[in-house]
C-alpha positions in Angstrom: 130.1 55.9 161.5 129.2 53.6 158.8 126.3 54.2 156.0 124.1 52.1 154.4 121.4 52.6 151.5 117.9 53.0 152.9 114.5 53.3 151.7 112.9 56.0 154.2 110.3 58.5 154.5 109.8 62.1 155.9 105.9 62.2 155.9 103.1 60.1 156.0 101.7 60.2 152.6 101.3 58.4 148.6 104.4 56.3 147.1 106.1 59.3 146.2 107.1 59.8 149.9 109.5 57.3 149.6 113.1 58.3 149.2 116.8 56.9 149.0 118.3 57.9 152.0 122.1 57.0 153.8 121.4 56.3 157.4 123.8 55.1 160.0 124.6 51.3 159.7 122.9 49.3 162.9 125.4 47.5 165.3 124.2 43.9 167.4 123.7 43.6 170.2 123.7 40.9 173.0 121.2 37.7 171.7 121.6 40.0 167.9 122.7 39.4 165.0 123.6 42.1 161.8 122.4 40.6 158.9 123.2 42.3 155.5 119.6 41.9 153.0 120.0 40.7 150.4 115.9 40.9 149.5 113.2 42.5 151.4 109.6 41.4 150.8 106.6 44.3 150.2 103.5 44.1 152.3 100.3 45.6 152.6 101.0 46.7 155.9 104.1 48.6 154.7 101.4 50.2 152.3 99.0 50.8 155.4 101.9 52.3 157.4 103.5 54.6 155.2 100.2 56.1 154.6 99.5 56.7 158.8 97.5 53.7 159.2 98.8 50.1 159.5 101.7 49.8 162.2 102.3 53.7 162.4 100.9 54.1 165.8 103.6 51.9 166.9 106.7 53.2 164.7 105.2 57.0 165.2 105.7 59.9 163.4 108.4 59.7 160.3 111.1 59.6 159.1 111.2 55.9 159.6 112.0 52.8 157.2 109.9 50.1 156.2 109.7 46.8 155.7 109.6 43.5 157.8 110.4 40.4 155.5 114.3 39.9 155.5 116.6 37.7 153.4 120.0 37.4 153.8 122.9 36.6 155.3 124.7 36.8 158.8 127.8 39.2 159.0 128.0 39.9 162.7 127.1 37.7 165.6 126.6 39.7 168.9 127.3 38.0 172.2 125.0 35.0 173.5 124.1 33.9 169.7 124.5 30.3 169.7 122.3 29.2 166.9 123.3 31.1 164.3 126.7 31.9 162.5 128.2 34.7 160.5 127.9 33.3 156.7 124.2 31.6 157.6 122.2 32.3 154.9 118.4 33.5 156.8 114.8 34.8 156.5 112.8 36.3 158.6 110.9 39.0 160.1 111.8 40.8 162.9 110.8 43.0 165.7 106.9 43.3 163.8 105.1 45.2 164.6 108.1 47.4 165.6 110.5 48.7 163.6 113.1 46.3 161.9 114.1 48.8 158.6 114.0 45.9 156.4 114.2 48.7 153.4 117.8 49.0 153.7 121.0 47.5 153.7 121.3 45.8 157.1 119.3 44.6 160.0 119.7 43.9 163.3 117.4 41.8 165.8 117.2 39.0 168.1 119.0 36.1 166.7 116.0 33.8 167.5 113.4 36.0 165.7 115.1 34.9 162.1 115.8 31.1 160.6 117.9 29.3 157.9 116.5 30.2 154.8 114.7 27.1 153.0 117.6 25.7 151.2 115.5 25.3 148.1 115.0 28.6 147.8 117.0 31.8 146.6 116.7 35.1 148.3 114.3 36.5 146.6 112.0 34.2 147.2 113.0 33.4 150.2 111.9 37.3 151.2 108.3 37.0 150.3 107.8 34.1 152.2 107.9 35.2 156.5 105.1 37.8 157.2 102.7 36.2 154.9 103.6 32.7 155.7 103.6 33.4 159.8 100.2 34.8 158.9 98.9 31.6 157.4 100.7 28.9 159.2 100.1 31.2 162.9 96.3 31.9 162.3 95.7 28.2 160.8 97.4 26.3 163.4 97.8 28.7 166.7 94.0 30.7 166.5 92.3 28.3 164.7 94.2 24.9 165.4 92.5 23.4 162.1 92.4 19.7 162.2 91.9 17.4 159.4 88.8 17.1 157.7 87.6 20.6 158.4 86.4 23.0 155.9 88.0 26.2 156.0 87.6 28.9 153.6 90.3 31.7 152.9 89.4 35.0 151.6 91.8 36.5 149.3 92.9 33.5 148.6 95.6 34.5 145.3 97.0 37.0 147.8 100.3 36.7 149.4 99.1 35.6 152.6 96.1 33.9 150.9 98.4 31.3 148.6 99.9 30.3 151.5 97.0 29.5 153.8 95.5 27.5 151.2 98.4 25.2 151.0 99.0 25.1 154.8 95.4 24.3 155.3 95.3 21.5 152.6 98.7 20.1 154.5 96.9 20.1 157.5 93.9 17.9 155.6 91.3 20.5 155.5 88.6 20.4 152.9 90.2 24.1 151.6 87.4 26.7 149.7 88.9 30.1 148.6 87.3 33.3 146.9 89.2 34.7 144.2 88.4 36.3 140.5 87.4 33.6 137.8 91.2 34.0 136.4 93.1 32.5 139.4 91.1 29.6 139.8 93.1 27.2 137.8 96.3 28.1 139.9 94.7 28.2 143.0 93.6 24.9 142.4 96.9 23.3 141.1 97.9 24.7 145.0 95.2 22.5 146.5 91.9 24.5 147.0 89.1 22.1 146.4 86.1 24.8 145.8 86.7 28.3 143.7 84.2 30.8 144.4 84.1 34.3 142.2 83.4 37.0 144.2 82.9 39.1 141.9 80.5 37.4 140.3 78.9 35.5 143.4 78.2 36.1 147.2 80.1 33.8 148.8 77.6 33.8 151.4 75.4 32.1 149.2 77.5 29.7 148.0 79.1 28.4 150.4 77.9 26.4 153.7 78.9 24.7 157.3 82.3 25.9 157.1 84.3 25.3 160.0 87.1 28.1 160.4 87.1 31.6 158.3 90.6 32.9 157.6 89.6 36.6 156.5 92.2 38.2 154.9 90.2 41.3 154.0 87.9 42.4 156.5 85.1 44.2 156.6 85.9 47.6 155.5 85.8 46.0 152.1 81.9 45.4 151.3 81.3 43.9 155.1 83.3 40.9 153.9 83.9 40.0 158.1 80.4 40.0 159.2 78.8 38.2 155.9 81.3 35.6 156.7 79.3 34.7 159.4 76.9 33.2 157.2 79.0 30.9 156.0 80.0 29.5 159.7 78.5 25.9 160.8 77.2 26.0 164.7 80.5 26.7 166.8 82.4 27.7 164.0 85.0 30.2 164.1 86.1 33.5 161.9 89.6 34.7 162.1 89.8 38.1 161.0 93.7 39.2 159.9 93.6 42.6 158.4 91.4 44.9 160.3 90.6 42.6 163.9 86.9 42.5 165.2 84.7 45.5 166.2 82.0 45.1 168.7 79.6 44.8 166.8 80.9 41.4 164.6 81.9 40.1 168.1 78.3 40.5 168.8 77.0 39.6 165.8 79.0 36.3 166.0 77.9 35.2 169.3 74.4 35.9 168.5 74.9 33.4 165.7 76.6 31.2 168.4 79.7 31.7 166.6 83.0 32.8 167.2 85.4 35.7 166.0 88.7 36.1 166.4 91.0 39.0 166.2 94.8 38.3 164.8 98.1 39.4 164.8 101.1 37.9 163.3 104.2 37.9 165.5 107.8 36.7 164.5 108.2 33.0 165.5 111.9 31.7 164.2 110.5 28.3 165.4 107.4 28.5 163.0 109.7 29.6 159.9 112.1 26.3 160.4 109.2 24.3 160.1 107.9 26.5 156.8 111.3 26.0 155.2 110.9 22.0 155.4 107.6 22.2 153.7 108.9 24.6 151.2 112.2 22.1 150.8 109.5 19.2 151.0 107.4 20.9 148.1 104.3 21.1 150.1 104.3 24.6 150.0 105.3 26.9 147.7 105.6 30.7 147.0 104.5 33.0 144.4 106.6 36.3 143.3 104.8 37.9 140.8 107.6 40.9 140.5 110.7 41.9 141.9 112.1 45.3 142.0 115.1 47.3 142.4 115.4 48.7 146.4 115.1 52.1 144.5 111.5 51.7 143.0 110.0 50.6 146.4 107.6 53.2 145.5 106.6 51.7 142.5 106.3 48.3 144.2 104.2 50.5 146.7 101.5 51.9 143.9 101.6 47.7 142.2 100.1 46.0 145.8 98.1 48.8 146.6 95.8 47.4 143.2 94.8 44.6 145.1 95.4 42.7 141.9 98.7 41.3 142.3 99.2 37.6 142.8 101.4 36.4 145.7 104.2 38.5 146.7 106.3 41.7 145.5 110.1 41.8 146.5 112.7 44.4 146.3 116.1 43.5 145.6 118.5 45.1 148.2 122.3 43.8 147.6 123.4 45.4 144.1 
């Protein structure tokens, strides 16, 4: 048996859960491929789930290891891979909402559920870049199929997901509106929103009008964020709601309003993260990594997103 260095958990519970670990290496199989990380992004989901919420009711009861976002490199091809190659530096993120362990040494998964890295990239940058950027480009262009010349407005938008969206949307020729605090505006802008609104110091609901697709990235748990959204719909509009999905009562809310709502769910796509790493290479999109830690201080990564405040992505170095 070979062992690897893992970042696991016993318990649901605070960062401290969090523990190095050795657990048994994974082997590939048929249509798999072993890929040894090199970087593993942080999400809030991995927050959510070690906590009991998020994707636990689909990983189930601990001890389990986190983490989704992969990059790294191909060691071992299992029989059937055919499009990729042991030595192929890749990204991706696998088996979500499943377990793929990305807090650890080694993966394994389908070959087709990972992609070349974007060349332009290193790894850990590269490893920020697949939940949240299948978040955007999948809710943009699959649940919302934005079309130039729409307005769309992104909640959250200095967020990891929320960078992102706004530069796929402004690719796609939307007229792009984001709410953020008064100090991210100038990036945000320099990414390609055209309209800033402060929410802390503004309803957005009063400031902003006929929008044509809402990608919610923080639901309404947070100060009914979801169902004030609705105000900012044009007839027919639609609101995509990422984090927390839509309850009865926004789906009737919404079609009261003669509006839409629209629950989401990011799924791996190895398709969708080719075409992200041209527009990375390109330069039409780019990521932000505002930290990156060692695999051993995942917890402290942990208590950093859990602020809310950071801006784009956190990363933990896996490879020595």
């Amino acid at each position: 048996m070979t062992l690897m260095r893992a970042i696991s958990q016993d318990t649901f519970g605070g960062p401290e859960v969090l523990r190095p670990v050795q657990v048994e290496r994974p082997e590939p199989l048929p249509t798999e491929v072993l890929v040894r990380v090199v970087s593993a992004g942080v999400n809030p989901v991995d927050v959510k789930t070690r906590t009991g919420a998020g994707m636990a009711g689909v990983l189930g009861e601990p001890p389990f290891v986190l983490g989704w976002d992969v990059s790294g490199v191909v060691e071992e091809v299992g029989f059937g891979v055919h499009t990729l190659h042991v030595g192929d530096e890749v990204y991706g993120m696998p088996w979500f909402p499943r377990q793929a362990g990305a807090y650890a040494e080694y993966v394994t998964a389908p070959s087709r559920q990972f992609a070349r890295k974007p060349r332009s990239l290193g790894h850990d940058q590269a490893a920020a870049v697949p939940l949240a950027a299948l978040t955007a480009w999948q809710s943009l262009v699959d649940a919302a199929e934005v079309r130039a010349g729409q307005r769309v407005l992104v909640h959250a938008a200095a967020g990891g997901v929320g960078h992102l969206a706004v530069q796929m949307a402004k690719h796609l020729g939307a007229y792009v509106i984001g709410t953020a605090r008064a100090g991210k505006h100038d990036w945000l802008r320099g990414l390609g929103a055209d309209e800033l609104v402060d929410y802390t110091a503004t309803r957005f609901e009063d400031a902003v009008r006929d929008v044509d697709v809402v990608i919610d990235l923080v639901g309404d748990e947070h100060d009914t964020t979801s169902t004030r959204s609705l105000g900012t719909l044009r007839p027919g509009g639609l609101l995509v709601a990422v984090p927390s999905g839509v309850s009865p009562e926004l789906t009737r809310e919404a079609e009261n309003r003669g509006l839409r709502a629209r629950p989401f769910l990011v799924e791996p796509d190895g398709a969708a993260l080719t075409r992200i790493a041209e527009l990375i290479d390109a330069g039409k999109v780019s990521i932000e990594v505002e930290e990156v830690f060692p695999l051993e201080r995942a917890a402290d990564a942990h208590e950093r997103i859990a602020t809310g405040r950071t801006q784009g992505k956190l990363v933990l170095r896996v490879a020595p």
